[in-house]
C-alpha positions as CSV (number, residue, x, y, z in Angstrom):
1,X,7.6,-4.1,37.2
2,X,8.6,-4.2,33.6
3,X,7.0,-2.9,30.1
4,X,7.0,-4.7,27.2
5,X,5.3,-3.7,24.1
6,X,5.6,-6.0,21.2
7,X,5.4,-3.9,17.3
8,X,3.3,-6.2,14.8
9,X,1.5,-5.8,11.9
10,X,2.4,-2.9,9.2
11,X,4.7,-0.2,10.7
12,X,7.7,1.5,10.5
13,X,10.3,2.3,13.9
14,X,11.4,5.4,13.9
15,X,14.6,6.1,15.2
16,X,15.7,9.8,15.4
17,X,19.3,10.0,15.6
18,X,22.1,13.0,15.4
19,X,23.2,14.4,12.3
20,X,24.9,11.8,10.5
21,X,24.3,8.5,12.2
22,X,22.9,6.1,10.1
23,X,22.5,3.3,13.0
24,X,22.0,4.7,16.5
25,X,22.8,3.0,18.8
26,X,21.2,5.3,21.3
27,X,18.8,7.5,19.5
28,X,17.6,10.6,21.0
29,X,13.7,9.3,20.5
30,X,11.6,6.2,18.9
31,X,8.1,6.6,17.2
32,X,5.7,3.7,16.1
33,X,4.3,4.8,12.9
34,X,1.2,3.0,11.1
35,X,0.9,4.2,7.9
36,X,-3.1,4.7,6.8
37,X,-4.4,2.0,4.6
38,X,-8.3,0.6,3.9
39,X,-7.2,-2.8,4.3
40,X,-5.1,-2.7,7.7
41,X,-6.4,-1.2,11.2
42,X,-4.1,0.0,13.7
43,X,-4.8,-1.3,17.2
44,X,-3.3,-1.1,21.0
45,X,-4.3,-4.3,22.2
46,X,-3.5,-5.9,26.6
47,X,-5.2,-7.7,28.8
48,X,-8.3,-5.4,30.0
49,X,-8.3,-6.4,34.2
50,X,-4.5,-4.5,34.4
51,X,-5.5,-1.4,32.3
52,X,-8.4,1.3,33.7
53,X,-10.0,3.0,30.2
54,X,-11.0,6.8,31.7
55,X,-14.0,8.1,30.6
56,X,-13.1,10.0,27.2
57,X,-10.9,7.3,26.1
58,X,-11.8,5.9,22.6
59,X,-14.4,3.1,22.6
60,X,-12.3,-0.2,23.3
61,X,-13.7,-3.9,22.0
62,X,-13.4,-7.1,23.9
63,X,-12.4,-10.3,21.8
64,X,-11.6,-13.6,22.8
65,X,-8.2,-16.0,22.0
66,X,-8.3,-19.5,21.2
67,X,-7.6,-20.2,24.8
68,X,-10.5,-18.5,25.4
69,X,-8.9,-15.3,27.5
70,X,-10.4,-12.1,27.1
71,X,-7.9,-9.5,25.6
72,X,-9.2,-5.4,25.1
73,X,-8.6,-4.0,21.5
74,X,-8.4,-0.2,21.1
75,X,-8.8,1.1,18.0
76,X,-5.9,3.5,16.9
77,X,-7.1,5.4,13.8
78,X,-5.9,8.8,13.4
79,X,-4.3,8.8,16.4
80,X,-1.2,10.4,18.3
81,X,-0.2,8.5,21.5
82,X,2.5,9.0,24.2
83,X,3.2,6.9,25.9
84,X,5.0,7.7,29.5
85,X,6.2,5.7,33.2
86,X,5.2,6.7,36.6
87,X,9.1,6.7,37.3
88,X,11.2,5.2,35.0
89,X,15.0,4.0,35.9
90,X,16.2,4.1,32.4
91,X,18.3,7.2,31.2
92,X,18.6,6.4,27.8
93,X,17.3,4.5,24.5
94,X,19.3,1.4,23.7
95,X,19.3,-0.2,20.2
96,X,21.7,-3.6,19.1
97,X,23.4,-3.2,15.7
98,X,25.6,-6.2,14.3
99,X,28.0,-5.8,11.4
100,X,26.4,-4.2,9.3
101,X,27.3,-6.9,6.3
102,X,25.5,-10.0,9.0
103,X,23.0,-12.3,6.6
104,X,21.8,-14.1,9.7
105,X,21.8,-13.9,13.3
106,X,23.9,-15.4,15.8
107,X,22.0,-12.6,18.1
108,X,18.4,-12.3,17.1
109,X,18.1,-9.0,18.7
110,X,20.1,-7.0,16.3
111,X,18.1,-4.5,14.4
112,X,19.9,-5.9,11.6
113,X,17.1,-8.1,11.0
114,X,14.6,-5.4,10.1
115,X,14.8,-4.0,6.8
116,X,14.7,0.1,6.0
117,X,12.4,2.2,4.4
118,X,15.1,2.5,1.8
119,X,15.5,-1.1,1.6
120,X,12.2,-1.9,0.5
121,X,12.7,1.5,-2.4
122,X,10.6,4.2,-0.5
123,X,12.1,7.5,-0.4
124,X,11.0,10.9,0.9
125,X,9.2,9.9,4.6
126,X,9.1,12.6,7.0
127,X,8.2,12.9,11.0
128,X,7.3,16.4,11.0
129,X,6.7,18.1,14.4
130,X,6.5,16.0,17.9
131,X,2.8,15.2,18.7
132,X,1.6,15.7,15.0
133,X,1.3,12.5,12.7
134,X,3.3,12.3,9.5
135,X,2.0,13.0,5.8
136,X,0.4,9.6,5.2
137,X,-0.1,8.5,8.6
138,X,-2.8,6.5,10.4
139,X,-1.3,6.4,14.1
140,X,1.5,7.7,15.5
141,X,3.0,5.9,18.9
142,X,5.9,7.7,20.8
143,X,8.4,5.8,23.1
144,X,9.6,6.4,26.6
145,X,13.3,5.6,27.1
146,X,14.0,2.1,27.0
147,X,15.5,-0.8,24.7
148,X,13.9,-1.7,21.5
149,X,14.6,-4.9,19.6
150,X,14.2,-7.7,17.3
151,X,13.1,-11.1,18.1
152,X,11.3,-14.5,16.3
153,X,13.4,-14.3,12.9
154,X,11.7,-16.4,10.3
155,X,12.8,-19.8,9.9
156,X,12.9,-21.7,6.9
157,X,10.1,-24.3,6.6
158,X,11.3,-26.6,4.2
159,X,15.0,-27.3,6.2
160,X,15.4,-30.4,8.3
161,X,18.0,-27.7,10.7
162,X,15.2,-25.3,11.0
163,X,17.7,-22.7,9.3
164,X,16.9,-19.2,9.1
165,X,15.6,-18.1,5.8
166,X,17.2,-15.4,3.7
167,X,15.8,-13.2,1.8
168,X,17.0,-10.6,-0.9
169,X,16.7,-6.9,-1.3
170,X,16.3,-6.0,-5.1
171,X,15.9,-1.8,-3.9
172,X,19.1,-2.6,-2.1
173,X,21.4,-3.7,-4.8
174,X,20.3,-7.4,-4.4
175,X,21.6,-7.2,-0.6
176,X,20.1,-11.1,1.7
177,X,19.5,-11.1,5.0
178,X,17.3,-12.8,8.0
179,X,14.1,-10.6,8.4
180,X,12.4,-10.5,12.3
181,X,8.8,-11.1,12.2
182,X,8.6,-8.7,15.4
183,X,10.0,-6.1,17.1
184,X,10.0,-5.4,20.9
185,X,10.2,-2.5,23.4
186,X,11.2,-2.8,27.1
187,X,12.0,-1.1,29.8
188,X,12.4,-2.1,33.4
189,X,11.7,-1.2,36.8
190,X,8.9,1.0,35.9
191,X,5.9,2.8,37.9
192,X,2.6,3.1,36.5
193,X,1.7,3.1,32.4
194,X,0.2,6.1,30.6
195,X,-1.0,6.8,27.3
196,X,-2.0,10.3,26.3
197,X,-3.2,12.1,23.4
198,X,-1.7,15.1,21.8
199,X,-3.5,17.5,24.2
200,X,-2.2,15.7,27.0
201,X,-5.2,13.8,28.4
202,X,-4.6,10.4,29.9
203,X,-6.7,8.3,27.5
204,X,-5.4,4.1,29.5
205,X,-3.5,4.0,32.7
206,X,-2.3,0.6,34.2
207,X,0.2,-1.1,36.7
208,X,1.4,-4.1,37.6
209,X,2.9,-5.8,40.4
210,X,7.1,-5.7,41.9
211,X,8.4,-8.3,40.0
212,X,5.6,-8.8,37.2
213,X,5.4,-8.1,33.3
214,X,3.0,-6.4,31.8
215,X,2.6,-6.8,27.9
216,X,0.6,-5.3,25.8
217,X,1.0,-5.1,21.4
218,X,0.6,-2.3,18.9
219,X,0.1,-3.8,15.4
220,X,-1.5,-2.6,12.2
221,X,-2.9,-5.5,10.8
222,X,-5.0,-6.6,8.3
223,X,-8.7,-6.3,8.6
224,X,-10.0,-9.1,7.5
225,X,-8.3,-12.8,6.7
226,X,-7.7,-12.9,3.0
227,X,-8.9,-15.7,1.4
228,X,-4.5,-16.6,0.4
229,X,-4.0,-16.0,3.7
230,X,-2.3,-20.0,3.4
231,X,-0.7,-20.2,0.3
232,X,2.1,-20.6,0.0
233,X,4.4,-16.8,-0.3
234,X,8.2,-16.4,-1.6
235,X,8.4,-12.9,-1.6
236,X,7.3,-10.1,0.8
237,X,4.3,-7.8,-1.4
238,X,2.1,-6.7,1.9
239,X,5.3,-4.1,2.8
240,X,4.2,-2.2,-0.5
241,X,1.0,-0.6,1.9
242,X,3.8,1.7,3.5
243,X,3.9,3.7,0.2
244,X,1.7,5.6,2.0
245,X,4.6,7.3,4.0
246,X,6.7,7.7,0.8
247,X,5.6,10.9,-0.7
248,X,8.1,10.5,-3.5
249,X,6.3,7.4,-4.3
250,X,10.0,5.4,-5.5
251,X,9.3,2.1,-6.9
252,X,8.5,-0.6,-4.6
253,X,10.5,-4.0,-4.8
254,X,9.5,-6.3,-2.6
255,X,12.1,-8.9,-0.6
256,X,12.0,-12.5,-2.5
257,X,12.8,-15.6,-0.1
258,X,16.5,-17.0,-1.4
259,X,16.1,-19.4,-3.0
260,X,12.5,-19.4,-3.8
261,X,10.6,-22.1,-2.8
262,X,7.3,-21.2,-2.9
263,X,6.7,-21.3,0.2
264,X,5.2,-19.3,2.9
265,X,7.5,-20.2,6.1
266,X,6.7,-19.1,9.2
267,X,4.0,-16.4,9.7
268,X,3.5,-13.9,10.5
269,X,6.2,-12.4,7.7
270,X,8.3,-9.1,8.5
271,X,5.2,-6.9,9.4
272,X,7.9,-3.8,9.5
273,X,10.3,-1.1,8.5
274,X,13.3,0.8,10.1
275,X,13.9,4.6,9.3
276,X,16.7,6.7,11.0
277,X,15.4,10.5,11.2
278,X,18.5,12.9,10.8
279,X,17.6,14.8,14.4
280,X,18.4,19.0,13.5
């Protein structure tokens, strides 16, 4: 079967790289990291009849979509996870970089399309030690090896060609780009899904069928629906919530759509950040 775990809501993909690479293209490890905030609440949510909860694994709610399918939400506060394959065919991480000067796709899968830590003005985040969560975290996700990418880049509303929108980076030296509203891991031909807590214990196992997906989504999403949740939005003021990673607390500047148009385009809006961990 194959994985695939969609990244929404407020986090930051961790890519730990060798000393000196700046864009890996095959990292030596990738970390989900939700950083804690009262107004956001990490969950793992999937489709409760192809995962088994054990017995010590953290109370896990049951809503309903607007198709009226029943989807399991765990709740993911202070939290490590691992998450491991039965047998898993892929020897490596794979991650798709364009050039690094590319303002919009013509491959929405590029990383490009995610902006950094650095980008957004936050300085200072650190990993720390494998199984422990960072300074300022609220969940901490580790990846198997597989292929992580981008995918739905924001459009622009208010174009007749259904152009991508650009935004600009003011922490960046006024830098524009296409931003992803989502980032995606996969990996193929796998046996059996695990997650496990830092002691080891198997908190949700699941499996699918030869031939089948299974999908499940880690986000860290607001709480509640803010009453602006439709007005209109031209610049990108939810990412400032990952100052809680930032121990230098640098000066937030948020991305501002190019041109403004007061607008709030598609939604949801680039829910996350890149970092690249020098690996020692």
């Amino acid at each position: 079967m194959d994985f695939e775990l969609t990244i929404s809501g407020l986090s930051v993909i961790v890519l730990k790289a060798t000393r000196g690479e700046t864009r890996p293209v095959h990292p030596i490890g990738i970390d989900v990291v939700c950083p804690k905030d009262d107004m956001h609440r990490p969950r793992l949510t999937y489709l409760p009849e192809l995962f088994a909860p054990l017995s010590d694994n953290p109370e896990v709610e049951m809503v309903v979509d607007t198709m009226g399918h029943r989807i399991a939400s765990m709740d993911l506060r202070d939290l490590f996870l691992e998450l491991t394959f039965g047998s898993n065919p892929t020897q490596e991480f794979a991650v798709p970089w364009g050039p690094e000067r590319a303002q919009r796709p013509p491959h929405e899968e590029w990383l490009n399309w995610v902006p950094t830590l650095g980008d957004l003005g936050f300085e200072g985040f650190r990993m720390g030690s494998p199984g422990q969560l960072p300074d300022g975290a609220s969940t901490r996700l580790t990846l198997p090896k597989g292929e992580i990418f981008s995918r739905n880049i924001v459009r622009d509303s208010n174009s007749s060609a259904n152009d991508y929108a650009i935004w600009q980076f003011p922490a960046a030296g006024d830098k524009e780009r296409a931003l992803a509203n989502e980032v995606v891991f996969r990996a193929s031909g796998v046996e059996d899904i695990f997650f496990k807590n830092r002691e080891g214990v198997t908190l949700l196992s699941g499996s699918g069928q030869s031939g089948s997906v299974v999908r499940m989504c880690i986000c860290n999403d607001l709480a509640v629906v803010p009453l602006d949740y439709n007005r209109p939005l031209d610049s990108l003021i939810h990412l400032e919530h990952l100052a809680a990673l930032s121990p230098l607390r640098a000066e937030f500047q948020a991305p501002t759509l190019v041109p403004a148009r007061n607008q709030r385009t598609d939604t949801p809006i680039c829910n996350q950040a890149v970092h690249v961990d020098d690996h020692t």
